[in-house]
VOBA-1610 file (N, C-alpha, C; in pm, whole numbers, padded with zeros to 5 digits, always signed):
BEGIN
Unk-01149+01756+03539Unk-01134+01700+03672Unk-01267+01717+03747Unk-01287+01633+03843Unk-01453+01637+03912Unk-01455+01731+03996Unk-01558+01742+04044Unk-01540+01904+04162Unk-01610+01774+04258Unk-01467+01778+04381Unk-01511+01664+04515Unk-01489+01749+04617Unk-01630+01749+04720Unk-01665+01768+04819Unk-01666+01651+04897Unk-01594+01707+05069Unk-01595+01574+05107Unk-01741+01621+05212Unk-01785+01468+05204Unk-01883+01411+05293Unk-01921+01381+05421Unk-01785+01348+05456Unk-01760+01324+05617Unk-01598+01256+05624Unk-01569+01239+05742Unk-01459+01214+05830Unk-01477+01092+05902Unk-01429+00960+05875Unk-01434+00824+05951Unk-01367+00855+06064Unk-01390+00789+06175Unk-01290+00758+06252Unk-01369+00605+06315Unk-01232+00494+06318Unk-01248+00393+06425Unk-01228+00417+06578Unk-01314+00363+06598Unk-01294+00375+06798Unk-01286+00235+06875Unk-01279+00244+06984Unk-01293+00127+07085Unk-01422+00104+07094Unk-01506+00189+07145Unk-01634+00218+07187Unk-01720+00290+07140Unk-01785+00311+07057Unk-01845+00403+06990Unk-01999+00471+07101Unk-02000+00398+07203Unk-02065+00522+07301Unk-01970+00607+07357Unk-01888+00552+07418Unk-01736+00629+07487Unk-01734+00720+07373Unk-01674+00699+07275Unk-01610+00838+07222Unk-01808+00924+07147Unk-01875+00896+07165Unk-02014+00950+07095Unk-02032+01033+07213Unk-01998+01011+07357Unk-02046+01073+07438Unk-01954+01242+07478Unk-01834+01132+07438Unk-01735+01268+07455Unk-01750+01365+07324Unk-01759+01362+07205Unk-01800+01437+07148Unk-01892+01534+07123Unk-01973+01430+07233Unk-02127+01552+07288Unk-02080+01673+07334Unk-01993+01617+07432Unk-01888+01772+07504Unk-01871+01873+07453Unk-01828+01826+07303Unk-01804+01931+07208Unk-01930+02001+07122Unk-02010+01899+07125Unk-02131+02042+07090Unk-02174+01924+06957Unk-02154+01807+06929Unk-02215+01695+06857Unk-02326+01655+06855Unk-02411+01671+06787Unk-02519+01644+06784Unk-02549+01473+06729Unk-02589+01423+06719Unk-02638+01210+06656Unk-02694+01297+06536Unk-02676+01274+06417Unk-02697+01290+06290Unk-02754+01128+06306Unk-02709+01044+06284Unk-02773+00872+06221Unk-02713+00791+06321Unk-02824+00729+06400Unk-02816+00655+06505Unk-02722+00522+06502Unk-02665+00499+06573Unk-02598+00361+06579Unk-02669+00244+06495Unk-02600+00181+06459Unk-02654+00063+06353Unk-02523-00041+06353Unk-02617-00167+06292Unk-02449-00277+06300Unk-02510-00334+06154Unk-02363-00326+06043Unk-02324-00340+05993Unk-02265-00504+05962Unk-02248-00587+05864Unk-02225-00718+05856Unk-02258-00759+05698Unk-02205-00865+05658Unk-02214-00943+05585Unk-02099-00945+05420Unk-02106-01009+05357Unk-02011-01030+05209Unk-02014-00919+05145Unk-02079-00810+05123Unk-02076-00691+05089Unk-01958-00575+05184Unk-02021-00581+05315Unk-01949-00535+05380Unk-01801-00594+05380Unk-01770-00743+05368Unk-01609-00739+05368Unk-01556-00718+05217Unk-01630-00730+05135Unk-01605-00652+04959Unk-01532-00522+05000Unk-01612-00441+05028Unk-01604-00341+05032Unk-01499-00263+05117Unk-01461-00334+05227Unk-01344-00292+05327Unk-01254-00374+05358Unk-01238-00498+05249Unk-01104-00522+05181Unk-01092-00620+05333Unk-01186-00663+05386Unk-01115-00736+05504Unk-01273-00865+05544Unk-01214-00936+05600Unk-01290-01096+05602Unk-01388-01124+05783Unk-01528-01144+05723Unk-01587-01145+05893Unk-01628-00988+05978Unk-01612-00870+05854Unk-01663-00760+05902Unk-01835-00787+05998Unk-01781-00724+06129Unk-01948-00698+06207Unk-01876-00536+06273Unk-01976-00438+06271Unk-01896-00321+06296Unk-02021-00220+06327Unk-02019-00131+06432Unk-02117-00052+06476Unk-02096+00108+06389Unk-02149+00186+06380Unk-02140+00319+06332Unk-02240+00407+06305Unk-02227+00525+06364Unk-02340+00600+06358Unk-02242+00691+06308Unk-02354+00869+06303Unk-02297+00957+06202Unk-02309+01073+06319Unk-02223+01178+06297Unk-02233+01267+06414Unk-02193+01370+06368Unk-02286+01538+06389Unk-02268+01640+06333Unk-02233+01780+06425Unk-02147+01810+06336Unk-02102+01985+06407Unk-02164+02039+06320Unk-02213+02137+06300Unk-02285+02240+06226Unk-02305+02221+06102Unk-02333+02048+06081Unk-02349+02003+05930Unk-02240+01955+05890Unk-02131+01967+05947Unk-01977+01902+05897Unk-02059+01756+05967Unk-02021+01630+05882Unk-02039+01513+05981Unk-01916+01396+06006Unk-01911+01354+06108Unk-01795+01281+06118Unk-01877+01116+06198Unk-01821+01044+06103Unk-01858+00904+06129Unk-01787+00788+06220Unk-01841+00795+06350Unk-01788+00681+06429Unk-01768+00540+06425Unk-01662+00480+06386Unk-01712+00334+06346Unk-01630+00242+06457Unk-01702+00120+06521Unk-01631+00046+06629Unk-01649-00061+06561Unk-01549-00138+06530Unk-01512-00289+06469Unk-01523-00409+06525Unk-01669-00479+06602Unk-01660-00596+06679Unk-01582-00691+06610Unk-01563-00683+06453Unk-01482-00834+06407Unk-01452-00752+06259Unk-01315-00771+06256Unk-01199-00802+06310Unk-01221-00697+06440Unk-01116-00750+06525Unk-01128-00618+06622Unk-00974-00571+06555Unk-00939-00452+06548Unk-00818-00397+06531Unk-00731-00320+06674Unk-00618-00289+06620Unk-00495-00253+06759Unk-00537-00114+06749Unk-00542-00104+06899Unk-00555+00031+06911Unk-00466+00118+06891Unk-00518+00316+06875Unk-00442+00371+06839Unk-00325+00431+06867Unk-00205+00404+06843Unk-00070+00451+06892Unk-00027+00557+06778Unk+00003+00655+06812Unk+00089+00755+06672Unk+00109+00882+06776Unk+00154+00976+06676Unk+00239+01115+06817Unk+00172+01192+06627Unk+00112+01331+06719Unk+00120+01421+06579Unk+00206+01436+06448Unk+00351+01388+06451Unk+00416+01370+06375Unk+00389+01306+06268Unk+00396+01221+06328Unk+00372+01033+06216Unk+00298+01077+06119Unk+00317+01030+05989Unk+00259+01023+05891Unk+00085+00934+05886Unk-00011+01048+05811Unk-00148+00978+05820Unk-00198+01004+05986Unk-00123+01092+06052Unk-00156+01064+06207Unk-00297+01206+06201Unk-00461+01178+06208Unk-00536+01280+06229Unk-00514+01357+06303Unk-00641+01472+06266Unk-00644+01504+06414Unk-00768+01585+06361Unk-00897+01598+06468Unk-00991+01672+06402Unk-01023+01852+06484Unk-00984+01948+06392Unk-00980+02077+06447Unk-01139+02167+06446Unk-01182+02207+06535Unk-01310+02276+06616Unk-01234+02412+06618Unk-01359+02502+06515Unk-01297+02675+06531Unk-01376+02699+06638Unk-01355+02783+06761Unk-01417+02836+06856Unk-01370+02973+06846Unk-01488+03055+06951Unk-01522+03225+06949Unk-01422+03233+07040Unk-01463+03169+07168Unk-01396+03153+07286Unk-01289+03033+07326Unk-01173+03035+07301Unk-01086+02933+07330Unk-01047+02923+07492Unk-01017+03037+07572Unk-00984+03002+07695Unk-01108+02981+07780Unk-01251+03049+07783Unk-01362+02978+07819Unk-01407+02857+07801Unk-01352+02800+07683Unk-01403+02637+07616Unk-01325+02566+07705Unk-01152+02617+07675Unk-01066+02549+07777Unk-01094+02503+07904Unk-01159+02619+07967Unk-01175+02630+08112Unk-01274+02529+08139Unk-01379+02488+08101Unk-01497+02477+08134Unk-01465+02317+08094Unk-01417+02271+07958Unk-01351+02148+07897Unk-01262+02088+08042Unk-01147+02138+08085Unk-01094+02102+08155Unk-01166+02019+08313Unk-01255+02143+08342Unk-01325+02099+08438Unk-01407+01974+08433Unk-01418+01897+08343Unk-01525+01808+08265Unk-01441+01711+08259Unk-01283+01713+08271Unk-01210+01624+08287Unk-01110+01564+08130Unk-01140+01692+08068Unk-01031+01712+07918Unk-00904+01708+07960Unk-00832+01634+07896Unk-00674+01623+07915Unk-00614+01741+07805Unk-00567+01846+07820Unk-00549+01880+07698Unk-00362+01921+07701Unk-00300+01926+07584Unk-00127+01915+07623Unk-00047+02039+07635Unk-00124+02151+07654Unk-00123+02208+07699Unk-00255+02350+07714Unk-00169+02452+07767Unk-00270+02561+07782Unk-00280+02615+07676Unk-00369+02701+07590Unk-00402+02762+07492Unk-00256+02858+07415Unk-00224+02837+07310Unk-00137+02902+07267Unk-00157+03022+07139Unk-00046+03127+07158Unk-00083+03217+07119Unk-00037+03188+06964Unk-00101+03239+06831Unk-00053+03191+06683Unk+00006+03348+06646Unk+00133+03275+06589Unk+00239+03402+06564Unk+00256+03463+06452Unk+00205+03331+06327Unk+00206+03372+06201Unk+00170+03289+06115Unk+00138+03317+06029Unk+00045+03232+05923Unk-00086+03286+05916Unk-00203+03228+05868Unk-00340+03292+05800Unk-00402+03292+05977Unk-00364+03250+06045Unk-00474+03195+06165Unk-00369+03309+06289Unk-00230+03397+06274Unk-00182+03520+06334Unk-00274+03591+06448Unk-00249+03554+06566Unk-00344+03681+06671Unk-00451+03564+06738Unk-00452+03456+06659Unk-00519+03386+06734Unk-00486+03274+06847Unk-00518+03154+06832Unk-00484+03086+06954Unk-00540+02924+06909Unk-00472+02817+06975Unk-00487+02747+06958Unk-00459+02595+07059Unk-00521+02507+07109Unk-00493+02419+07213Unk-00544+02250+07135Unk-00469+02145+07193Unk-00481+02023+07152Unk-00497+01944+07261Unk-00634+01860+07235Unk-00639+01742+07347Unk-00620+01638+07279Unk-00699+01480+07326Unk-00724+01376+07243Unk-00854+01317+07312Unk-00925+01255+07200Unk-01042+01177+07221Unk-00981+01031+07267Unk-01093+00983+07324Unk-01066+00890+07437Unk-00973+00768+07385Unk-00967+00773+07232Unk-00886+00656+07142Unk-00787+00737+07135Unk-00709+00832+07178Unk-00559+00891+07174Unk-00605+00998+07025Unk-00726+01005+06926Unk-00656+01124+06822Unk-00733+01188+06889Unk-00609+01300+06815Unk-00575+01410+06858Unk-00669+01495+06818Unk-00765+01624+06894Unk-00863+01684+06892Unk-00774+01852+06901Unk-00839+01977+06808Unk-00763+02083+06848Unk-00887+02194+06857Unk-00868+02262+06949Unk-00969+02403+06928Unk-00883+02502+06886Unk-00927+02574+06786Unk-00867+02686+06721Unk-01006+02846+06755Unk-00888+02929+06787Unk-00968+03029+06805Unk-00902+03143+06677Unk-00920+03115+06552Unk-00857+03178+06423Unk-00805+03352+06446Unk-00720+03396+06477Unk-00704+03574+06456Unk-00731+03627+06352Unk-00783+03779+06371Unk-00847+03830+06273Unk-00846+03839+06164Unk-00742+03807+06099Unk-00771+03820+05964Unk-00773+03672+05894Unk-00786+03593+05946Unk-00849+03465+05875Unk-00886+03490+05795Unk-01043+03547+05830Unk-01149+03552+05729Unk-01071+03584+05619Unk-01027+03718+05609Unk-00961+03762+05474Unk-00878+03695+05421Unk-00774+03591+05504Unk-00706+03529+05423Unk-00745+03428+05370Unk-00880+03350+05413Unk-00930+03242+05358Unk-01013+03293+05240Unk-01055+03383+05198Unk-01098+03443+05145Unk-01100+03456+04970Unk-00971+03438+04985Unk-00924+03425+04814Unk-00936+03322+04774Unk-00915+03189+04820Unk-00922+03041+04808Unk-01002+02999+04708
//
């Protein structure tokens, strides 16, 4: 079997400055600048007809996650509830969760609630809160309890 590392994390947006900017919030750095995308290759490849589509690349500490906005086709925006099947959501470990909170909020973060305390499982003692990026997915800061480390550890 192959040994697969993943590369990055797509996401479609409305706006790919709108959500590039809000991700700044989070501490995103522009890995690969906006670019537009087009032609018979491009609809080969993504299985769909008349692709023109913007996307740049955007990094947390070397994790990179790829913004892509679809001028043609344009697609329906995003509707789903954490439940739903295939429904993302991209999770940010933080030192400080109720300082991030605090300071996030003030900046005008919707988040669904206040920071919650984790009761059990590998991530126990820690804490955890969920907002959404400006296309509705769902964004979470995790502040992991102590023994993470060790439990991730064996993996």
């Amino acid at each position: 079997m192959p040994s697969l590392q993943i590369n990055h994390f797509g996401i479609s947006v409305r706006d790919i400055e709108r959500s590039t900017e809000f991700y700044k919030l989070l501490g995103a750095e522009i890995a690969v600048e906006t670019a537009l995308f087009s032609g018979p290759k491009m609809d080969k490849g993504l299985g769909l007809e008349g692709v023109e589509l913007k996307a740049c690349m955007i990094s947390f500490g070397g994790s990179l996650v790829e913004l892509l906005e679809y001028v043609s086709p344009v697609g329906d925006d995003y509707a789903s509830i954490n439940a739903n099947v295939g429904a993302p959501h991209l999770a940010f470990q933080v030192d400080d969760i109720q300082s991030l909170y605090d300071s996030l909020s003030d900046a005008g973060f919707n988040f669904l609630s206040e920071p919650v305390l984790i009761e059990d499982g590998p991530f126990v003692g820690g804490y955890f809160v969920y907002s959404v990026d400006p296309d509705g997915i769902s964004v979470e800061l995790i502040q992991p309890g102590p023994g993470f480390a060790s439990a991730i550890a064996s993996l």
